[in-house]
N, C-alpha and C positions, 0 to 999 in steps of 0.2 A: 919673624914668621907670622904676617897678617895677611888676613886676606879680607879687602874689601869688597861689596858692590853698590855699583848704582843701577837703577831702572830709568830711564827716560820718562819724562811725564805723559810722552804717548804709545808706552809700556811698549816699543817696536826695537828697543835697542837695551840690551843686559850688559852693562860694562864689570868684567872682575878684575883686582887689582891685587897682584902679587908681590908684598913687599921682603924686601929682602931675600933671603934663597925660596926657593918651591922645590918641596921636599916630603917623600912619605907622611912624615908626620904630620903633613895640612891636608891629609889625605880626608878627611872629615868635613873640615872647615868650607876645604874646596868642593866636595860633593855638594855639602846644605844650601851652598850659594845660587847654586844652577837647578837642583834637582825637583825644586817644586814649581819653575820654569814649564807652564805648559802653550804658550802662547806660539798659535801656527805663523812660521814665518819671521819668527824673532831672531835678532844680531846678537849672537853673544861677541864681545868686545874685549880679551884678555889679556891688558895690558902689563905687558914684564917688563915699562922701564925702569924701575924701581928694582928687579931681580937681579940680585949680583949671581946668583949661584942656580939651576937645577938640578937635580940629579934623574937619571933613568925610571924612577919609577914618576915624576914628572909625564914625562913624555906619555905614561898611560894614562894619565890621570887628564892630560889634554886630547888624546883619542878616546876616553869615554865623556868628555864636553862634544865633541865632533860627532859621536853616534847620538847624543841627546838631540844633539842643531838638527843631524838630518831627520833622524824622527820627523821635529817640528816640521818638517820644511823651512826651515833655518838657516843660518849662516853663520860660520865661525872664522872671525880674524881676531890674529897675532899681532898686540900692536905694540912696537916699538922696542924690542927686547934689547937688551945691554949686547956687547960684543959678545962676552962670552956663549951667553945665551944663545947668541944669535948662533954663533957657531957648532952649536948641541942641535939645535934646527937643524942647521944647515948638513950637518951629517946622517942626522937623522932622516934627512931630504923630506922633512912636513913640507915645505914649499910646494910639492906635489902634490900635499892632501888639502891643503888652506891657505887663504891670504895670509901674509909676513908684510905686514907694515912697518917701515924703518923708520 
């Protein structure tokens, strides 16, 4: 249950990195990462290939990163999420709301 990030050295690109499952309980972890993010026009980058597991409250916790991005005038892609994952997406049809990078 970590969650990392990185900023790009020309602070235009927020990558978060979900390891292992993404799950209620990094519901914190996950907020602090993004939330002091005030940069107009910034990529956030949240890559789950590293996520074996999310569960449903996941899935909010990715559409309040996605009302943060629009705020900014922003942009949020999904990159590279495990099978499973992929397929909690895909039911979920976020594809509709954000990039899903494979």
């Amino acid at each position: 249950m970590t969650v990392k990030t990185n900023i790009s050295e020309d602070k235009k690109v927020l990558t978060i990195v979900i390891e292992e499952s993404f799950e209620f309980s990094q519901y914190q972890l996950f907020r602090e990462a993004y939330s002091d993010i005030e940069i107009t026009g910034i990529k956030f980058v949240l890559d789950l290939s590293k996520a074996a597991y999310m569960d449903s409250s996941a899935l909010g916790m990715i559409l309040l990163l996605k009302d943060h991005a629009d705020k900014l005038s922003g942009e949020l892609i999904i990159s590279k999420p495990s099978a499973m994952v992929s397929k909690i997406l895909e039911i979920a049809q976020f594809h509709k709301l954000m990039t899903i990078q494979q």
